[in-house]
C-alpha positions as CSV (number, residue, x, y, z in Angstrom):
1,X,88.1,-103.4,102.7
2,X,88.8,-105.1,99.1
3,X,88.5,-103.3,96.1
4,X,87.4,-106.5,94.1
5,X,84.1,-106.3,93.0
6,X,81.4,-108.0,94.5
7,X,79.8,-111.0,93.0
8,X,76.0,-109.7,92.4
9,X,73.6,-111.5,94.9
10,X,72.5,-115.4,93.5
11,X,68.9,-116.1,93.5
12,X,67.5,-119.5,93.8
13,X,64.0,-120.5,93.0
14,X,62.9,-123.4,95.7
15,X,59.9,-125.6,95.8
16,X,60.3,-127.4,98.9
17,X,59.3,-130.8,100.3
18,X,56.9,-129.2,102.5
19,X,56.4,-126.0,105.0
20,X,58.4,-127.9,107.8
21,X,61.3,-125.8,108.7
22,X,63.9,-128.4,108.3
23,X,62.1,-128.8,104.5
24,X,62.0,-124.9,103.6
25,X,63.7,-122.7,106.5
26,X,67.3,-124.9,106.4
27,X,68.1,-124.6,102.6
28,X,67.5,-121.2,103.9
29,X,70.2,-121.1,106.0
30,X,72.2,-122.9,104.4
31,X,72.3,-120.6,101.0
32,X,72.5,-117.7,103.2
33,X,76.4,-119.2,104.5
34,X,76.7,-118.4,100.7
35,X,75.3,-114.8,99.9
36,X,72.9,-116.8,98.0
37,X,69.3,-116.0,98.4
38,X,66.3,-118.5,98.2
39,X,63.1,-117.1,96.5
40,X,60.0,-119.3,97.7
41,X,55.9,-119.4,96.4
42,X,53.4,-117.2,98.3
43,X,52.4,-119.4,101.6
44,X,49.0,-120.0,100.3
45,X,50.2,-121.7,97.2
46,X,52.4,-124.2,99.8
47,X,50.9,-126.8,102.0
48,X,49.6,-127.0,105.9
49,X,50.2,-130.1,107.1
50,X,47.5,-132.5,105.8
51,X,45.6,-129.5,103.3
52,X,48.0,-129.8,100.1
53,X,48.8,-126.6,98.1
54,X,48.2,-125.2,94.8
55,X,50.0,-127.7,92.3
56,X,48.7,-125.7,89.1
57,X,49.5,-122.5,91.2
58,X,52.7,-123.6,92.0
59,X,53.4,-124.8,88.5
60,X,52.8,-121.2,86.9
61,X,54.5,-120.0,89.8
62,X,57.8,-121.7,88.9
63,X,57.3,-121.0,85.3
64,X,57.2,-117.2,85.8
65,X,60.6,-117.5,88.1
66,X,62.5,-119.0,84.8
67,X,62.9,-115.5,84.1
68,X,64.2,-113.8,87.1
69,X,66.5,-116.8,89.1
70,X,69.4,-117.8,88.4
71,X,68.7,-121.3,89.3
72,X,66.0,-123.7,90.9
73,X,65.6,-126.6,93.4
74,X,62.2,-128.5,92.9
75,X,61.0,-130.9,95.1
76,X,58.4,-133.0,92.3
77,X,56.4,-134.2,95.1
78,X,55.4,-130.1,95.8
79,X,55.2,-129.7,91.7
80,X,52.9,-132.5,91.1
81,X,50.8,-133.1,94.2
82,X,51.0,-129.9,96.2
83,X,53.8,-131.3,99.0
84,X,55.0,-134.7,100.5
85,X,51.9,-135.6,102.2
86,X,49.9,-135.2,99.5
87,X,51.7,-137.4,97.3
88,X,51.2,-140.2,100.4
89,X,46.9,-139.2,100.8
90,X,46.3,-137.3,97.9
91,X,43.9,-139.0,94.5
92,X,45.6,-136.9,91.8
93,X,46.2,-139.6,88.9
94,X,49.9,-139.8,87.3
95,X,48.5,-137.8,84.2
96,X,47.7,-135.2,86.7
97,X,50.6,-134.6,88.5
98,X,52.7,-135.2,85.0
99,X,51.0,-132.3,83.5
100,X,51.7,-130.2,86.7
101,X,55.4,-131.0,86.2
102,X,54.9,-128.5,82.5
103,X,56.6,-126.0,84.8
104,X,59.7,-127.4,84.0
105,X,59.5,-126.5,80.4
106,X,60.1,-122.6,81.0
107,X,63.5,-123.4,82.6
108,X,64.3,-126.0,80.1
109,X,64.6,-123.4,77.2
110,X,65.6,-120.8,79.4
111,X,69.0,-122.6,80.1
112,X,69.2,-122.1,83.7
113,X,69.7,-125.0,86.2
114,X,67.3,-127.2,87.7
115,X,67.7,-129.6,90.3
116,X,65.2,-132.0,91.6
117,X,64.1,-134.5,94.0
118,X,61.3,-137.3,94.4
119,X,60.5,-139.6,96.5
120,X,60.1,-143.2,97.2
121,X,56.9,-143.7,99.3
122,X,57.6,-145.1,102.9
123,X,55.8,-147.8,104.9
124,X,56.5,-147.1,108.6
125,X,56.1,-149.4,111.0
126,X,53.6,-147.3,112.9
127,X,50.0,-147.3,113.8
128,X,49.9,-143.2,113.4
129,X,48.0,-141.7,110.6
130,X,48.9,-138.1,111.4
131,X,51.2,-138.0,107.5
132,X,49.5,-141.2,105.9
133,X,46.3,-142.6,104.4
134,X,43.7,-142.5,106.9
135,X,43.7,-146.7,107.1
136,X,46.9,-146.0,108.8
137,X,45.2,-146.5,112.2
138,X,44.9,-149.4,112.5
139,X,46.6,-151.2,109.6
140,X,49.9,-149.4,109.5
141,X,52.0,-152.1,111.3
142,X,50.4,-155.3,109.4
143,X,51.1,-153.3,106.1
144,X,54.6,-152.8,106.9
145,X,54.8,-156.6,107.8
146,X,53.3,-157.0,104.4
147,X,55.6,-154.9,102.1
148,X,58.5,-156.7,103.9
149,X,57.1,-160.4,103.1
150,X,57.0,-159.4,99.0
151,X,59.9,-158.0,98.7
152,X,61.3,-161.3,100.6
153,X,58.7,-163.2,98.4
154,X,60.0,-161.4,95.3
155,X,63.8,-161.9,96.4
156,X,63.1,-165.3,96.9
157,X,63.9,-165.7,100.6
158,X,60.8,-166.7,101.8
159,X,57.2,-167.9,100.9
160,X,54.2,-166.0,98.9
161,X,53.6,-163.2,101.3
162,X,50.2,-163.2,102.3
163,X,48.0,-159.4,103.7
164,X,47.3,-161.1,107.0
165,X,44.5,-158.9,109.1
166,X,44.2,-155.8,106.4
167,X,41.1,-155.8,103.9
168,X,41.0,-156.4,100.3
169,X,40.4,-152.8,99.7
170,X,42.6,-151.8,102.1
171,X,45.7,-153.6,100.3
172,X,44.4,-152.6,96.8
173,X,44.4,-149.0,98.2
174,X,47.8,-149.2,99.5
175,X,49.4,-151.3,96.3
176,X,48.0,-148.6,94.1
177,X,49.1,-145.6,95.8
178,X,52.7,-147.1,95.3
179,X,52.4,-148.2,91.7
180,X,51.1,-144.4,91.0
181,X,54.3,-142.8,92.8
182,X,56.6,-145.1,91.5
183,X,55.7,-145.0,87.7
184,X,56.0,-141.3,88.5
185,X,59.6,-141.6,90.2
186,X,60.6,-143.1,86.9
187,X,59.0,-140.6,85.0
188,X,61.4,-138.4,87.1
189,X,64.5,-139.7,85.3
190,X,62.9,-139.6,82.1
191,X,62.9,-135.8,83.0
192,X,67.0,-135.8,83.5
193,X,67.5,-138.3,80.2
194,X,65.2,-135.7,78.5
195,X,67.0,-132.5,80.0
196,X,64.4,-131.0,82.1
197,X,66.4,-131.7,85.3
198,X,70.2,-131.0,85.1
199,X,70.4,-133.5,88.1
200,X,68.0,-135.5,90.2
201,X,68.1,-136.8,94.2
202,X,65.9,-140.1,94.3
203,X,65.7,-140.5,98.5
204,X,63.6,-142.6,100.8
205,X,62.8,-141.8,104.5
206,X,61.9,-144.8,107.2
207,X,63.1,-147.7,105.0
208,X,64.4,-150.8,106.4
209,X,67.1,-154.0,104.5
210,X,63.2,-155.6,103.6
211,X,60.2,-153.5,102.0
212,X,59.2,-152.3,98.9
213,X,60.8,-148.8,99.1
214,X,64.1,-150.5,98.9
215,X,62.9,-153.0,96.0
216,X,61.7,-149.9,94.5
217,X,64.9,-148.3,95.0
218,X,66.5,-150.6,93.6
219,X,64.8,-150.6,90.4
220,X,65.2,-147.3,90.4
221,X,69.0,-147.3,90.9
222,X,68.9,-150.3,87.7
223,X,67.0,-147.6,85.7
224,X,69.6,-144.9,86.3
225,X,72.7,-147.4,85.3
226,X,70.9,-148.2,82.0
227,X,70.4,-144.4,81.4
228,X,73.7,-143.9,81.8
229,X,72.7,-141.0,84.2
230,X,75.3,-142.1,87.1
231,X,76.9,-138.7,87.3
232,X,73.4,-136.9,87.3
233,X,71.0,-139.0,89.6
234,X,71.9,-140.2,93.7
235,X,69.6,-142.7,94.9
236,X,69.8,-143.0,98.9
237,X,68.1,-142.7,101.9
238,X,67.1,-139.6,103.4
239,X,64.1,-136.8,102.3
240,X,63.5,-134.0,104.0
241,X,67.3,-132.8,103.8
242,X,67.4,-134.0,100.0
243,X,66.4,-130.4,99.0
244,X,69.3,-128.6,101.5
245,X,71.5,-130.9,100.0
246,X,70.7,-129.9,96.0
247,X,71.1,-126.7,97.5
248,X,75.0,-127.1,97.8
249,X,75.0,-128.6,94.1
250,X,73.6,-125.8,93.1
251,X,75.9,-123.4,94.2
252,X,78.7,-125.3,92.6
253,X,77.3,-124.5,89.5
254,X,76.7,-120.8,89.9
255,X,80.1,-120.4,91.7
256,X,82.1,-122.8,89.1
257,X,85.7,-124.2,89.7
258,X,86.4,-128.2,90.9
259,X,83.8,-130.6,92.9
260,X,84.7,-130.2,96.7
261,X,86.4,-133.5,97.8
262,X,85.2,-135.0,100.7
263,X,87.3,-137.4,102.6
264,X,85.1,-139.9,105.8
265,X,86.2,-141.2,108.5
266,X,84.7,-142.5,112.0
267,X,86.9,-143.3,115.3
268,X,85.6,-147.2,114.3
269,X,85.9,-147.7,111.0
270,X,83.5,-150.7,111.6
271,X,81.0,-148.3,111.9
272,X,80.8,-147.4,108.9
273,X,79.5,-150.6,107.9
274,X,76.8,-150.5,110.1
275,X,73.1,-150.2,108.7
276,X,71.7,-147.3,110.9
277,X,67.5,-147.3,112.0
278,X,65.2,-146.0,109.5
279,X,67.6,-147.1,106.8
280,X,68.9,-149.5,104.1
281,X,72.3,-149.4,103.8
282,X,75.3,-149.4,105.6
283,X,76.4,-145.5,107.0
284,X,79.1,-144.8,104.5
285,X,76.8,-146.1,101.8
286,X,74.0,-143.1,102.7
287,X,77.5,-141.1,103.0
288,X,78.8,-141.5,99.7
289,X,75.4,-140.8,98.3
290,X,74.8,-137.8,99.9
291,X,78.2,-136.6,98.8
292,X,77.5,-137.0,95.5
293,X,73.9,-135.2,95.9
294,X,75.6,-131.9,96.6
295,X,77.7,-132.4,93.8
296,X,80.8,-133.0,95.5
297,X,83.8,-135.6,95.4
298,X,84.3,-138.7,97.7
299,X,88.2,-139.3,98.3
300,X,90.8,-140.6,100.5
301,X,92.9,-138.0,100.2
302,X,94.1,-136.4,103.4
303,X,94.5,-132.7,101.7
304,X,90.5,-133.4,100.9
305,X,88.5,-130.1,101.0
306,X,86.3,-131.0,103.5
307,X,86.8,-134.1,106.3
308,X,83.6,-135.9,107.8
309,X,84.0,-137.3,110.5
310,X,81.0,-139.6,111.3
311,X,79.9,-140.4,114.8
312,X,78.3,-143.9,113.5
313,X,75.3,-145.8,115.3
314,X,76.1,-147.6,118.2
315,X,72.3,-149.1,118.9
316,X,72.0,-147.5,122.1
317,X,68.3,-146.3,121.3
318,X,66.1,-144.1,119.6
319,X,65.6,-140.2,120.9
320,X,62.0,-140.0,120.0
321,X,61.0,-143.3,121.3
322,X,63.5,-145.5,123.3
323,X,65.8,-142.9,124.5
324,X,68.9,-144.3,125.5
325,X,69.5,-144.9,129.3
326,X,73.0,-145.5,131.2
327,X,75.9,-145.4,128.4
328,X,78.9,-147.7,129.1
329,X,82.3,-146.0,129.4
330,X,83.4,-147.1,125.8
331,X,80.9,-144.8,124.5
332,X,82.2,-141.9,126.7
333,X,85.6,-142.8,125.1
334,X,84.1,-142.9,121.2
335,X,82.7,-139.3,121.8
336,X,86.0,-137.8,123.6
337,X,88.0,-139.5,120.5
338,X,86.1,-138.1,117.8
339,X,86.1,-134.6,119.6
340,X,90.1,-134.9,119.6
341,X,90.2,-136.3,115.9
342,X,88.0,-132.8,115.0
343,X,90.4,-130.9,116.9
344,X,93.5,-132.3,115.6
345,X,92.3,-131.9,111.9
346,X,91.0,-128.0,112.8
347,X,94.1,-127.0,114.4
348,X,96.3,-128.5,110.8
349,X,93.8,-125.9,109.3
350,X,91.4,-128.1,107.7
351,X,87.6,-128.0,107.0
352,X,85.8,-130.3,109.4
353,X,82.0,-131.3,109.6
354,X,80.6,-133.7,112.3
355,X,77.6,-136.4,111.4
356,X,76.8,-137.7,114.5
357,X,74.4,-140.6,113.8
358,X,75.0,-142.2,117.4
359,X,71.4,-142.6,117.9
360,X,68.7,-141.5,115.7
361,X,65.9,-138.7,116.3
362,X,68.5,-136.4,118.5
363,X,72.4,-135.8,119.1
364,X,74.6,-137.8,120.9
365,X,74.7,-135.8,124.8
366,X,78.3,-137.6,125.1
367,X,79.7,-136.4,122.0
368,X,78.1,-133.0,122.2
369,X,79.7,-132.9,125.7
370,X,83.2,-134.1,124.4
371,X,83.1,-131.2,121.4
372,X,82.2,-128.7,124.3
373,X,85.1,-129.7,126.8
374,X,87.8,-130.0,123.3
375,X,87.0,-126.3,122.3
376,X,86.1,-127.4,119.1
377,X,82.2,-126.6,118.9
378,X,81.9,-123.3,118.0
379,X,85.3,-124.0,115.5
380,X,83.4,-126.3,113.2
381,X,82.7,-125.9,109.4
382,X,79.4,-128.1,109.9
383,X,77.3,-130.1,112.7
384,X,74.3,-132.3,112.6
385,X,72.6,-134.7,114.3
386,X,68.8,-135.0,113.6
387,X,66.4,-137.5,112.6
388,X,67.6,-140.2,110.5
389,X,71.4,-140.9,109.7
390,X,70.6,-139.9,106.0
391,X,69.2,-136.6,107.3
392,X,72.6,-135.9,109.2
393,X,74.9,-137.0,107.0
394,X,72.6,-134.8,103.8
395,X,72.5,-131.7,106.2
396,X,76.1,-131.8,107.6
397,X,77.8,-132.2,104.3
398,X,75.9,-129.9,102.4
399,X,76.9,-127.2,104.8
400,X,80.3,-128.4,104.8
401,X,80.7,-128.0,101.3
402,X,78.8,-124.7,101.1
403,X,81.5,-123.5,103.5
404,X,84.2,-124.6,100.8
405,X,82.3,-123.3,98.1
406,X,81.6,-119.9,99.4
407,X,85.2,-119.4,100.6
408,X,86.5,-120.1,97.5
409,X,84.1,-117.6,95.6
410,X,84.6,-114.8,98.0
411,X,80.7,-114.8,99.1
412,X,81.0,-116.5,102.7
413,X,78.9,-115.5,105.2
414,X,80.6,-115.4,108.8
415,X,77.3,-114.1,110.5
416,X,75.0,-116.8,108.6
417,X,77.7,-119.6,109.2
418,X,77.6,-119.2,112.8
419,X,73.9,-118.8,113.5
420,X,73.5,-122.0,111.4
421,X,76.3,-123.9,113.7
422,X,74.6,-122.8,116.2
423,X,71.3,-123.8,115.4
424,X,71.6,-126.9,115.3
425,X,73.5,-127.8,118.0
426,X,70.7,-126.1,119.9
427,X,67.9,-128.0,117.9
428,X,69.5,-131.2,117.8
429,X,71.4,-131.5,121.3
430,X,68.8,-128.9,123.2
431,X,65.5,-129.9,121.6
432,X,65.5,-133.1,120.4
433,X,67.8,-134.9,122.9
434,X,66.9,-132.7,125.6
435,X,63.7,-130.5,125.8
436,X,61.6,-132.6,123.7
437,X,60.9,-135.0,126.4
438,X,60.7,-133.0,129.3
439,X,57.3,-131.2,126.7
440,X,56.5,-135.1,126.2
441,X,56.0,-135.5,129.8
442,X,54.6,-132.8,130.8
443,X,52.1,-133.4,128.1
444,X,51.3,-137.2,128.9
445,X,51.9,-137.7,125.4
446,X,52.2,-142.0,124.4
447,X,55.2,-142.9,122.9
448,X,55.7,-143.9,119.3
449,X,52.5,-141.4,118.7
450,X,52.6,-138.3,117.5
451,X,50.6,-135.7,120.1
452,X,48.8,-132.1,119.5
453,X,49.4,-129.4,120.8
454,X,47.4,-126.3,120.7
455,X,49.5,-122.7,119.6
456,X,49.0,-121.7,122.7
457,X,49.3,-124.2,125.0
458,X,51.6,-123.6,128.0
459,X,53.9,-126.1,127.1
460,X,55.1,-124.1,124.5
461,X,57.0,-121.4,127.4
462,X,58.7,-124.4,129.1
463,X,59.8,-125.5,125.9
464,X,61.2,-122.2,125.6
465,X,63.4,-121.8,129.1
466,X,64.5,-125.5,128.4
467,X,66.2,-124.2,125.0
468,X,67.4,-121.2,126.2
469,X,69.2,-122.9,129.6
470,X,71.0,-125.2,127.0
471,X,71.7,-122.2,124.6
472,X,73.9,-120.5,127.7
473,X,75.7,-124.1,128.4
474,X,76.9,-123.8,125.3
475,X,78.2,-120.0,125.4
476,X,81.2,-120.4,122.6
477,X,78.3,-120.7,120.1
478,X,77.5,-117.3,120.4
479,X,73.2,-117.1,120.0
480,X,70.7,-116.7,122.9
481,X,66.9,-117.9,121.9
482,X,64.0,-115.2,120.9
483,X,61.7,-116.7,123.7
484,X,58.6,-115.3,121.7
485,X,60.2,-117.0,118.8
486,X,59.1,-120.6,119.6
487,X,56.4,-122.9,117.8
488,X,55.7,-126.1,116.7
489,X,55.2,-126.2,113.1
490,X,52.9,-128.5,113.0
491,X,51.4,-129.1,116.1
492,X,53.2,-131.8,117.7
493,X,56.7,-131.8,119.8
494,X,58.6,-133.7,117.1
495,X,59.7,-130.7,115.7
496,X,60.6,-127.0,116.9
497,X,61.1,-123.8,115.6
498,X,63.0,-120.6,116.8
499,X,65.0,-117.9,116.3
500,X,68.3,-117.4,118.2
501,X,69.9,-114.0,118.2
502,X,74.2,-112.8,118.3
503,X,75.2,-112.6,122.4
504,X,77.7,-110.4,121.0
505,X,76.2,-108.4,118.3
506,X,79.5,-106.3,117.6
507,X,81.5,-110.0,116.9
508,X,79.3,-110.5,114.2
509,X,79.3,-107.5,112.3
């Protein structure tokens, strides 16, 4: 046992995006790989699904942290509107939620850290209103069609673009809504240019090359250069990781010492040029921007502190909606080479995380296969593959360089490293790829639509066996699922949560 003395316990104040798990439960985990513990507002000052939460509450909340944290992660769509489907359906004005944002003043004098995140609003191509304005059933799809004719319009590529099929009031709803967030987004670097955010994440989730998120991101991006506030504000795609990933670039300031460097790489380096679903930019664009969100380094070097390897989109289809069917053999080769590229790295003694961004909404089954059969699973500093690629690439890197971090400040967690690894293999490969569908059919539910499901609904045990069958195919991870542990957060099979528990408690003392 060392005789150093220990580094007293970190505490981080977090707002988060919402009450998901992947928005509040994963910066979680991943500040536990670090000794690092996240301190979060009473769950009646935070959202439930589509019943905001308590923006003045949360406000004087945060204020009255300044005192006791050592830091804080804010997501401004939580401060100012009371989560991130507020800010989509809520009717607070700009002065509203600008004046709910005076909890940032408190850390401002008090000299500790804050790092934020906002939003660009999205425009998905979907008739579903579950997480949008109520007109999104029916006009969701035409008003998509219409945010990508004026940004063509606007670009000059096309013709005046024209609201074909959605109503006057309808538009001027929808126009508005957008105008509000975004005068507020650039009210967000106002707050770094002013000091009240040491650094800022500006993310998008569902964007596509055409639409007025990425016009708006742009402008955004054009505001930061002028700034000058490069080094202190990443604009990319991805959102509900962009707080897990502020998470990691906070603990390089509280631990200290050099940015981790982060070298990327994919078996085709093609790839990486690739623009993935949901997305606006080529893969190692969303890369390099999520590198720089957790504060770290990207290089070339090969002695980097941290190697990505990036599984990159190969079109096959979509895990939540078009999942894909037979895969040719050059993708069973892809998978088996990126497994031996991990392996060969790992055994030199580097750090090694794994994006795979093969398909979106779920792991790749080929590559999770190929990782299993190398031995290199279970030996990983990071895995993910969920959601969008900006949502793998934020997650996997920010544990990757948590891992660095923590080793280097003599805080790392062993126990919390490996149930995290663990999870999300399980969640990614088990639930999303796997189980999700099986519930899906089993339900009747119509794909491309979000479904309900009751809390106790049946469904809920078979959910349950599925993840725990591919917990035990997957034995050198370590964690067996709590069965009683399972829900849906909010009521649908798109997302899960669960606990998983040591198979070997001893190991992991």
């Amino acid at each position: 046992m060392s005789d150093e003395p220990r580094r007293p316990e970190a505490v981080v104040a977090l707002l988060p995006l919402d009450e998901r798990p992947a928005c509040a439960g994963l910066p979680a985990q991943i500040a536990a790989v670090a000794g690092v513990r996240l301190a979060l507002p009473p769950s009646d000052l935070l959202p439930a699904l589509r019943t905001p939460g308590d923006p003045r509450g949360l406000s004087a909340w945060l204020a009255e942290r300044a005192g006791d944290c050592d830091a804080a992660v804010v997501s401004l769509e939580m401060l100012g509107h009371g989560g991130l489907i507020a800010s989509r359906t809520g009717t607070a004005s700009a002065h509203d939620v600008l004046r709910d944002w005076d909890g940032l003043a408190a850390w401002a004098g008090s000299g500790r850290p804050v790092h934020g995140v906002t939003l660009v609003t999205r425009t998905p191509d979907s008739a579903d209103a579950m997480e949008e304005p109520d007109y999104w059933n029916p006009y969701g799809p035409a008003l998509h069609r219409y945010s990508a004719a004026l940004h063509r319009a606007e670009e000059q590529v096309a013709g005046p673009a024209e609201p074909s099929g959605v109503p006057e009031a309808v538009r001027a709803d929808f126009l508005g809504r957008r105008l509000r967030n975004h005068t507020l987004n650039l009210g967000a670097l106002d707050l770094v240019a002013r000091g009240r955010l040491n650094t800022l994440v500006v993310g998008a989730d569902d964007t596509a090359p055409w639409g007025l998120a990425t016009a708006e991101l742009a402008q955004l991006r054009l505001w930061r250069d002028r700034l000058g506030l490069v080094s202190r504000v990443a604009v990319r795609p991805g959102a509900d990781e962009a707080v897990t990933a502020l998470i990691a670039r906070t603990l390089r300031d509280l631990f200290g010492g050099p940015p981790v460097t982060v070298a990327v790489e994919a078996v085709d380096p093609a790839g990486l040029r690739t623009v993935a679903p949901y997305e606006n930019m080529p893969v190692a664009d969303t890369a390099a921007g999520q590198i720089a969100a957790c504060g770290a380094v990207l290089t070339g070097d090969r002695e980097a502190g941290l190697h990505l390897l990036v599984h990159t989109p190969d079109g096959s289809g979509d895990w939540a909606v078009a999942p894909p069917g037979h895969r040719p053999g050059s993708a069973v080769t892809t998978a088996r080479a990126l497994a031996a590229r991990a392996r060969e790295l790992l055994d030199e003694g580097h750090e090694v995380a794994v994006a795979d961004c093969a398909q979106p909404n779920g792991a790749d089954p080929l590559l999770v296969e190929a990782l299993h059969r190398a031995g290199t699973a279970d030996r990983l500093t990071a895995y993910a593959g969920w959601n969008t690629a900006g949502n793998t690439l934020g997650t996997a890197v920010a544990h990757g360089v948590t891992v660095v971090l923590a080793r280097r400040a003599g805080t790392f967690d062993e126990r919390a490293h490996r149930l995290l690894l663990a999870h999300r293999f399980i969640e990614d490969w088990g639930y999303m790829t796997r189980v999700r569908a099986a519930a899906r059919t089993t339900l009747g539910s119509v794909l491309g639509a979000h479904d309900h499901v009751p809390p106790d609904h049946p469904v809920l045990a078979g959910i349950a066996d599925g993840l725990a069958r591919c917990a035990a195919e997957l034995p050198e991870l370590g964690h067996a699922l709590v069965p009683a542990s399972v829900r849906l957060p909010w009521h649908r099979t798109f997302e899960a949560d669960f606990a998983l528990t040591p198979t070997h408690p001893e190991e992991s003392r």
